[in-house]
N, C-alpha and C positions, 0 to 999 in steps of 0.2 A: 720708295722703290730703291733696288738695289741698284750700284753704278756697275758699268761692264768692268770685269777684269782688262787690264793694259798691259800688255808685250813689255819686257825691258826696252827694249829696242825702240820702242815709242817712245820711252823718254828720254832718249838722245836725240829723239827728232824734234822734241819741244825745247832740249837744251842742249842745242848744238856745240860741241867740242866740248860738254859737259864731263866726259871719259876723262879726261886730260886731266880734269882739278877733282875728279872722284877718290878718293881711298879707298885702300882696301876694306874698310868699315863700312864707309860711305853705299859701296857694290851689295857689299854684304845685305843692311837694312834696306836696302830698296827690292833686292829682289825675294825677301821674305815677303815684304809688305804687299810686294806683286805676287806671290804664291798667296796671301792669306785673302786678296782681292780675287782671283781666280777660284781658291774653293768654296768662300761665299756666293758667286755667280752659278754656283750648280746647285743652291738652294731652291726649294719651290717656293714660288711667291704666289698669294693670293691677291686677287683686284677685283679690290668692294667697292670704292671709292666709286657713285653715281658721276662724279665728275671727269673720272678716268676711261679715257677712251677703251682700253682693256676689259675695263669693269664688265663684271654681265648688268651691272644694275647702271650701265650708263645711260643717258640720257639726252645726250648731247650737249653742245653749251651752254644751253640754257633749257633749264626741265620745263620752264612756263611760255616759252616759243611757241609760236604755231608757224610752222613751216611753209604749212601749204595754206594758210591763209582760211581756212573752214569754220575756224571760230574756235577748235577744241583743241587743247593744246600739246605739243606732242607724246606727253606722258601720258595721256590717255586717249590719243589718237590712235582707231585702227589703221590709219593712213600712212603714217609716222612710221620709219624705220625704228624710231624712237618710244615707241607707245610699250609699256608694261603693261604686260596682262594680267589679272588676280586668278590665280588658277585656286586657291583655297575656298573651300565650301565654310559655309557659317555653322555656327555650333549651336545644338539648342540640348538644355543639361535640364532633364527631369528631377523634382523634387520630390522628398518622400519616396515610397514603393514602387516599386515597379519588380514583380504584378505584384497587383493591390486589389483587395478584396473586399467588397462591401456586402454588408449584413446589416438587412433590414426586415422588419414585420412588415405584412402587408399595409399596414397601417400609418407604416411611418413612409411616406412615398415623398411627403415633402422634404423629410430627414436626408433621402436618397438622393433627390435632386438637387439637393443643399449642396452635398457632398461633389456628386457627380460634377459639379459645377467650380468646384474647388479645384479639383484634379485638374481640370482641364487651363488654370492658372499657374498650378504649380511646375511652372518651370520659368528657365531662364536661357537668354540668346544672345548672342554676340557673334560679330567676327572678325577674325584674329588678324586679319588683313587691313580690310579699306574701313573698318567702322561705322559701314553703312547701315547696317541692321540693329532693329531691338526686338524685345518683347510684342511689341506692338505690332509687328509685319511678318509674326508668324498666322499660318490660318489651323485652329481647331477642326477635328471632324471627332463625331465618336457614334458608334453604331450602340451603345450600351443599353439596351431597354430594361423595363423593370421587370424582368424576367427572369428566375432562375436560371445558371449555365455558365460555361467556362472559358468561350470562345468569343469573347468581346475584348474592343480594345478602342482605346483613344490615340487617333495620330495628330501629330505637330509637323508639319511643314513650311519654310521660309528658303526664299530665293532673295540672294544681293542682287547692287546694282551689275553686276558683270555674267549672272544668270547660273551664277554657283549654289546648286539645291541642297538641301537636308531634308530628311524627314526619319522624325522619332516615332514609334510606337510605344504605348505603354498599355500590357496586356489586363484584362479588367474580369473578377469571379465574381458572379453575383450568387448571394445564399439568400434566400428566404425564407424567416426565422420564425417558428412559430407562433403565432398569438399567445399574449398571456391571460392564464385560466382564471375568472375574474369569476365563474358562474362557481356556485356553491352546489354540494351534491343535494340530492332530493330524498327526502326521508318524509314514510312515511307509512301509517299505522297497517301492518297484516290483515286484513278484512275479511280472512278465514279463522282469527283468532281474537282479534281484537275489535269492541263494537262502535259505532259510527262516531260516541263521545270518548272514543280513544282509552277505553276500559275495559280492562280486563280481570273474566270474577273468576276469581282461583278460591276453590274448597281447605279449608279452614286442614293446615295437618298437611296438603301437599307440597311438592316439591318443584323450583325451574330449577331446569338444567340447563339451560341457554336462552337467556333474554334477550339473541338475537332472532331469535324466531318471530318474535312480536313485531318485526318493524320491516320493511323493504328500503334497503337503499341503492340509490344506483347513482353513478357520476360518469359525466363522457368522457372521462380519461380512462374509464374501464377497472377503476381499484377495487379489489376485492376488500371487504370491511367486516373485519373482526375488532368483537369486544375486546380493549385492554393495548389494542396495537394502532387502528385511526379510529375506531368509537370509545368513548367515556360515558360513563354511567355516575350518576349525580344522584344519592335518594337509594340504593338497592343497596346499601349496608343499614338501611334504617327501615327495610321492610321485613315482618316479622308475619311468617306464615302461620306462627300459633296463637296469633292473638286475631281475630275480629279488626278488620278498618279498611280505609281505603289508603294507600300509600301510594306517592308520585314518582314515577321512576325518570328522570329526565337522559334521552341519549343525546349526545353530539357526536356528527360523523365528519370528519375533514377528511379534506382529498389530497391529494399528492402536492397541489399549488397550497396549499393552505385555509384552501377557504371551510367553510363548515357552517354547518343548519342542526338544527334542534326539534324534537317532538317531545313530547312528556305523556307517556302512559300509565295509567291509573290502575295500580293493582287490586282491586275491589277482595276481600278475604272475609268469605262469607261461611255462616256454620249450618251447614245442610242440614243437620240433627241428624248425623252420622257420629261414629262411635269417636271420642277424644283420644289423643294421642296414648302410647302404650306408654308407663313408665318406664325408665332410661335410668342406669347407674352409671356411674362413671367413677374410677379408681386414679388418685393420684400421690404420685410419692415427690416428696419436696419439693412440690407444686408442679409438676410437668406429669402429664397425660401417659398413663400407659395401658395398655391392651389385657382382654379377658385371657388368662391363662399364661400371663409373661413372667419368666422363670428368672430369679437371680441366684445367680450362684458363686461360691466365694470359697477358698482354701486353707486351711485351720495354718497356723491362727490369725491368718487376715479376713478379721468378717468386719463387715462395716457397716452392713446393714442394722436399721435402726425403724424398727416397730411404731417409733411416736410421729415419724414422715411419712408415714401410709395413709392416705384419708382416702375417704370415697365420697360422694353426693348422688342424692339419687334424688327425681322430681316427676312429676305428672303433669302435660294439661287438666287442668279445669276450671270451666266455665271463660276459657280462651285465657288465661291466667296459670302461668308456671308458679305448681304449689310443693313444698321440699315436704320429703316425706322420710321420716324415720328408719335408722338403717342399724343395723346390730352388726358384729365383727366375731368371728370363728376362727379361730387360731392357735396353732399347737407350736407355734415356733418357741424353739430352747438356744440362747444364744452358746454358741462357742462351743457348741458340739456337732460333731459330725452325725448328718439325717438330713431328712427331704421331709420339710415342712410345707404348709399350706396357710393363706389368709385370705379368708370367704365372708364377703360383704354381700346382703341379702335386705331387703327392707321387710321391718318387723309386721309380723300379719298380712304377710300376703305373698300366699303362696303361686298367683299367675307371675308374680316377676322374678326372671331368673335371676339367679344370685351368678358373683360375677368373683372371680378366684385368685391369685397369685401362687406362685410357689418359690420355697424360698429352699435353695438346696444347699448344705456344710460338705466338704468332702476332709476326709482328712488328710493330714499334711503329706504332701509329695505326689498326691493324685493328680493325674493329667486331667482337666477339666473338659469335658464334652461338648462340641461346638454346634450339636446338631438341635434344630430349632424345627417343632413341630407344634401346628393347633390342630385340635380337637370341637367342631362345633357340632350341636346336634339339628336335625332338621325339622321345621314343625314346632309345634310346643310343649314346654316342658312338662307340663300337665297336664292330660287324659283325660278325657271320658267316655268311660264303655257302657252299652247299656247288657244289663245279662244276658247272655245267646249270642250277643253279636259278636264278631270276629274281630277284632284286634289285629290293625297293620302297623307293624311300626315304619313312621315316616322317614329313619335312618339316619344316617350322621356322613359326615366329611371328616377325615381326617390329610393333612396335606405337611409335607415335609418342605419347609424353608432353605437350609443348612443343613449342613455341604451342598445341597444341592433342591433345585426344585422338582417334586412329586409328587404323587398320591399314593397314599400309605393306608388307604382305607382298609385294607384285605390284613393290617396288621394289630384292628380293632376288636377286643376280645367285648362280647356283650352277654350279659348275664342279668335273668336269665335270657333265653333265645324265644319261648313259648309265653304265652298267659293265660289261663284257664278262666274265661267269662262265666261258668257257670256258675256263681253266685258273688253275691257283693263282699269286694276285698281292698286293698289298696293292695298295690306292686308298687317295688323299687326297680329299675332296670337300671342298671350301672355300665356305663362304655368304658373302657380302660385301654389304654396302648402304652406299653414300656418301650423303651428306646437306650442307649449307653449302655451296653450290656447289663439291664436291669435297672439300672441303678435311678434313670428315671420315668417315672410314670406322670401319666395325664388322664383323669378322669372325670365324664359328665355324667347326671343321672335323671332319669325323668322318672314320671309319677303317675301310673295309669289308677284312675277311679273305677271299679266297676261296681256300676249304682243300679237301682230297681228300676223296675219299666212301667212301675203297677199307672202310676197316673202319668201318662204321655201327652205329653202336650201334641193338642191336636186344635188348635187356635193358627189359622193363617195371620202372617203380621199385612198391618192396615197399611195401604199406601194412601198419603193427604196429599190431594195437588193441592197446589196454590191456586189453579185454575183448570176448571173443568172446562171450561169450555173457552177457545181463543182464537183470533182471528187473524189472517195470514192473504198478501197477494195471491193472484197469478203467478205463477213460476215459480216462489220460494222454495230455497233446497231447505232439507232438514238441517245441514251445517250452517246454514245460517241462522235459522229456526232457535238450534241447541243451545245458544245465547240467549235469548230472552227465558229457555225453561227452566227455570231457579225456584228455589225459596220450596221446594217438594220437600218432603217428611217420609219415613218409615216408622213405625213404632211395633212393638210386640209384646203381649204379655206376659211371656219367662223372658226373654232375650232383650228385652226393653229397645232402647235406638238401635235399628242399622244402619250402616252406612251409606249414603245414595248411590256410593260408588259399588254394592251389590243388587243394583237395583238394574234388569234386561232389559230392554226398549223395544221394541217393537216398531220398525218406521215403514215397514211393508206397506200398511193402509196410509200412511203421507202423500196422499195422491195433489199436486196442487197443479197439475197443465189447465183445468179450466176450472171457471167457477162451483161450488157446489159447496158439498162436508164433504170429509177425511176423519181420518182417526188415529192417535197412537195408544198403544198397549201399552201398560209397566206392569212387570211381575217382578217376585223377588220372593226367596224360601228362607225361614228363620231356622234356626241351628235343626228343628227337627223334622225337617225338610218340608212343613206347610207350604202353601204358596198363596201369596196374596196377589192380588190383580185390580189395575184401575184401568180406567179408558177417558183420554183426553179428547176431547171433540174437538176438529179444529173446522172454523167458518174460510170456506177460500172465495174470497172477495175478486169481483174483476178489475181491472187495471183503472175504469174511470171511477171507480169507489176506493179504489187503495190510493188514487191519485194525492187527498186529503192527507191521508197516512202518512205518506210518504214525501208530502209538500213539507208535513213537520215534525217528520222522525219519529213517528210517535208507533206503538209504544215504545220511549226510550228507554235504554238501561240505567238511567239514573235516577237518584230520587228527584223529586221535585223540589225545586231551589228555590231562596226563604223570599220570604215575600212580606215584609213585615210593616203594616198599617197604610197597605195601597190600595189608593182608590180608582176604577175604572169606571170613565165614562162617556165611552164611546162602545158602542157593540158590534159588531157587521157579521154574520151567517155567510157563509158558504156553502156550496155543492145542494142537493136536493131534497126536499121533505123536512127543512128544519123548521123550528118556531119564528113567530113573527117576536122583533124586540122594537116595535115602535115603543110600548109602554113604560120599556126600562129605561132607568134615569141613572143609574149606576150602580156597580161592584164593591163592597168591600172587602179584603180579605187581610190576616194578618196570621203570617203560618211562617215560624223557624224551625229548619229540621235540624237538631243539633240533640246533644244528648235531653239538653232541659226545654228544648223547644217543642211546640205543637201549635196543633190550629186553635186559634183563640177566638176567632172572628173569620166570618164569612156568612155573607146575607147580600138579596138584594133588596133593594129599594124601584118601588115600582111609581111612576107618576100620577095614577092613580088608581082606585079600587078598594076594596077591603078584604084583607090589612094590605096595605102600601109597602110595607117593612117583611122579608121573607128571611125568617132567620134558618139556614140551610144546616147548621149546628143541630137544633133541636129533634132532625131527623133521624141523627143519628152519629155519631164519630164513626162508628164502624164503617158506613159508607165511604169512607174517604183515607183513602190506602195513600198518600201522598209522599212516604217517609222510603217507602219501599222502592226497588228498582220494578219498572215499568207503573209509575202510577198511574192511578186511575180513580173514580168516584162511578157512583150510580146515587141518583136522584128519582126518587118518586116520593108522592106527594106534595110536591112544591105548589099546585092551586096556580101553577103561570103554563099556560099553553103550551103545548110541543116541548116544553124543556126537560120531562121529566124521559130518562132515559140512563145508559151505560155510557162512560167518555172514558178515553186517556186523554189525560192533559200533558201539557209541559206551560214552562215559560221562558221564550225566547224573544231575544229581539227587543225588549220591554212590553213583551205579548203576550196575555196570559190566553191562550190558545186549550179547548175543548173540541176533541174530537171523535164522534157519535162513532162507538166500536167498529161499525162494520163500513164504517169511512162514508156514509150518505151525505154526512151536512156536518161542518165545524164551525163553532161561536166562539167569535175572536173577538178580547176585552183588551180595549188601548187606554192608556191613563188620556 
């Protein structure tokens, strides 16, 4: 504390006749000393000091007193003039976020309340006062359920001893995140295309154009599945639509999470005894692929073209077997002079395949080269036949302009001649020609009318051969289902030889299959000189508790029957109604590989007694036993055993060699 400023004059009162023995020096420092005492006395002073009556923080003389005797002493006596009060509230200091956001899958609920339970520790308390609070004397609330939303929150609240509150909120987002996609998409085989053994028989010579047609996939995420982008194809670079077999095409479809499933469909490539592929040329210059009619052209004296990088390949199916076939070369090219040459590859002795052309153009030096790009193809085929009298249509030509621009230039095709005179046997040349570059280049095809004598006209209808005359089908079967098992038909003709099955008209009007009874389909079909042959397949429609059988075991399957090679069954059990009795049989042998060099080698039963014991089913016949074929099947007669002699398709499933009486009455099932 400061002392009070003192008057001069007071110090004469403390040193009486002090004046008298003062100097003038003396006068001098004393009353600076009392000016510098005086303007110190008009400083502001602060009183901290508990012990100082001034103080605000006093206390009296003694802070641990109790005055009035209550027991509490006057620093924290409300009674006490002396008592200090804590007016400061306590602190509680959230840790981590605030707001905080938890993200959880339905699944993870323990994850959440793991968490949830965390947050509501993460803080810390104190107060900055009397130190009477912790951690421990705050109270938790939180409204937070497991429920997606945005308006939840966890509060913290603590009261000191002196009733000073706090309370924190910490605001709380719950998201609920979706499941992860653990289910695989579901693929599986087109049942309007492909048959129940997941195969499919494509004719020997045609063409897929999308191998997703064969399969359905779906996944719950909703992804659309194209080949090449989430399905893969395993096997459909090694399936050869001109050769005979069956070939595995494996798809995998994955879905958006990753997951993915698999089906393998069986290309089955079968030869209807329809006509084998047309031969095919193909022209290449130092080894790379180029098109009928592709013009090179070059500006004297940069020619660069070279005669011995020309090759062509020409080949045919036959007998499902690509065979190369002899080809000859036509060419008037003159190197290093200016002219519009031609090089015409044609296979020797055989006038049905068109010959296929290049052209090879010189200009000479300083010509501006012509960028305009035009083909010439003709329609129909290149060679004729008219018979005397009759009219002659020409089937016409395309001509289309590439460069400078896209169009059709047909109108700018000169044809010579325009007419043909059928009235006696001739050969005609008819030549199409279109120039282009102010002359300079031309494009020409030619075709080749026969007109031949009518004396002996083929007037023979071509034979249609089912494979089965007569076949047997549920209640309800549609014809689209049906047109899978009708395979393995023939056409033949005597001038025309095979046709195609694929000109072969069907007839499904009489497919009547809503209730039991027969049905019928029609096949016609006209050989080049318009005969028309005709067959008629009977079809048996079975009711639902006779096709029950059928249908218990796929039968007729699309497949051949699979090898079976020195097994013996002997156990028997019948089925459905009007079969044989087999107490008598003692067992089956059969021993049958279908493969190129396999066949039925064995098959007989053995009866436990009678004469003969021993039934060898062989000597009746091999012809009876179609087993190599799709839908097989056997018929037995003669066999000397009761009820057994009949029509079956069989299969073997299951380790079952299973026989099912055609029109699905009663099936005889042999277990090892």
């Amino acid at each position: 504390m400061a002392l009070p400023a003192l008057p001069l004059q007071s110090l004469y009162q403390l040193f009486p006749g002090s004046e008298v023995f003062m100097s003038l020096n003396t006068k001098i420092i004393l009353f600076l000393s009392s000016l510098v005492i005086f303007i110190a006395s008009c400083a502001k002073v602060e009183y901290t000091n508990p012990l100082d009556p001034k103080s605000e923080n006093y206390v009296g003389p003694d802070s641990s007193a109790d005055d009035d005797g209550d027991g509490i002493a006057n620093y924290f006596d409300e009674d006490s003039k002396y008592v200090k009060k804590d007016k400061d509230n306590p602190v509680i200091e959230l840790l981590g976020k605030n707001p905080d956001t938890l993200r959880f899958k339905l699944s993870e609920r323990a994850k959440f309340d793991e968490k949830k339970e965390q947050l509501k520790k993460d803080f810390k308390c104190y107060d900055p006062s009397d130190k009477t609070v912790d951690n421990s004397d705050v109270v938790v609330e939180d409204n937070v359920p497991f429920v997606a939303g945005n308006n939840y929150d966890i509060k913290y609240s603590v009261s000191d001893t002196s009733g000073n509150f706090t309370r924190v909120i910490r605001n709380i987002v719950v998201i609920i995140l979706p499941e992860d996609d653990t289910t695989p998409p579901t693929i599986s085989r087109n049942s309007s295309l492909v048959s129940q053994d997941n195969t499919v028989e494509v004719t020997l010579g045609d063409k897929i154009f999308d191998f997703i047609n064969y399969v359905n996939i779906y996944d719950d995420d909703n992804s659309v599945f194209k080949i090449g982008e989430n399905v893969t194809l395993e096997g459909d670079d090694k399936l050869n639509l001109n050769k005979v077999g069956k070939y595995p095409v494996k798809y995998t479809a994955k879905d958006k999470s990753g997951n993915k499933s698999s089906i393998t469909i069986y290309f089955d490539v079968i030869d209807d005894g329809g006509n084998h592929s047309d031969a095919q040329i193909f022209i290449q210059y130092d080894g790379k692929d180029i098109p009928d009619g592709y013009v090179f052209e070059y500006t004297l004296p940069d020619v660069s073209f070279d005669l011995k990088l020309l090759t062509c390949k020409a080949y045919e199916i036959i007998n499902n077997e690509p065979v190369d076939l002899p080809t000859e070369l036509d060419c008037d090219f003159v190197n290093n002079k200016a002219g519009q040459y031609h090089a015409t590859f044609s296979v020797i002795g055989r006038d049905d395949v068109d010959p296929k052309s290049v052209f090879i153009i010189i200009y000479e030096s300083g010509t501006t080269i012509c960028d305009t790009a035009i083909t010439l193809e003709l329609k129909g085929e290149s060679t004729i036949e008219v018979k005397i009298g009759e009219e002659f249509k020409d089937p016409g030509f395309t001509a289309t302009m590439s460069k400078p621009k896209e169009m059709d230039v047909s109108s700018k095709v000169e044809v010579n001649p325009t007419k043909i005179d059928t009235k006696k046997e001739d050969v005609i040349k008819i030549s199409y020609e279109i120039k282009y570059c102010d002359g300079n280049k031309t494009i020409s095809k030619e075709r080749t009318v026969k007109i031949v004598k009518s004396d002996n006209e083929d007037t023979t209808a071509p034979e249609i051969k089912l494979k089965k005359s007569i076949d047997t089908v549920t209640v309800g079967t549609k014809y689209s289902e049906y047109k899978s098992r009708d395979t393995g038909n023939t056409v033949t003709d005597d001038v025309d030889g095979k046709i195609s099955w694929s000109k072969v008209e069907i007839d499904t009007s009489g497919f009547k299959t809503s209730e039991a009874g027969t049905c019928s389909l029609v096949y016609t079909v006209k050989d080049a000189a318009g005969n028309k042959g005709k067959a008629v397949k009977k079809i048996v429609v079975i009711s639902g508790s006779s096709g029950g059988l059928l249908n218990k075991y796929g039968v007729p399957s699309n497949s051949p029957l699979a090898n079976m090679e020195s097994m013996t069954f002997t156990t028997v059990t019948v089925e459905g109604s009007g079969g044989p009795s087999t107490s008598n049989i003692q067992h089956l042998k059969i021993n049958f590989k279908n493969d190129q060099w396999g066949d039925l080698w064995e098959f007989a039963i053995q009866l436990k007694s009678g004469n003969p014991t021993h039934i060898n089913l062989i000597e009746k016949g091999k012809d009876n036993y179609k087993f190599k074929q799709s839908n097989p099947e056997m018929k037995l007669s003669s066999t000397g055993i009761n009820g057994f002699d009949a029509e079956y398709y069989v299969v073997y499933t299951n380790k079952k060699f299973v026989w099912v009486e055609k029109t699905g009455k009663f099936a005889i099932i042999w277990e090892e």
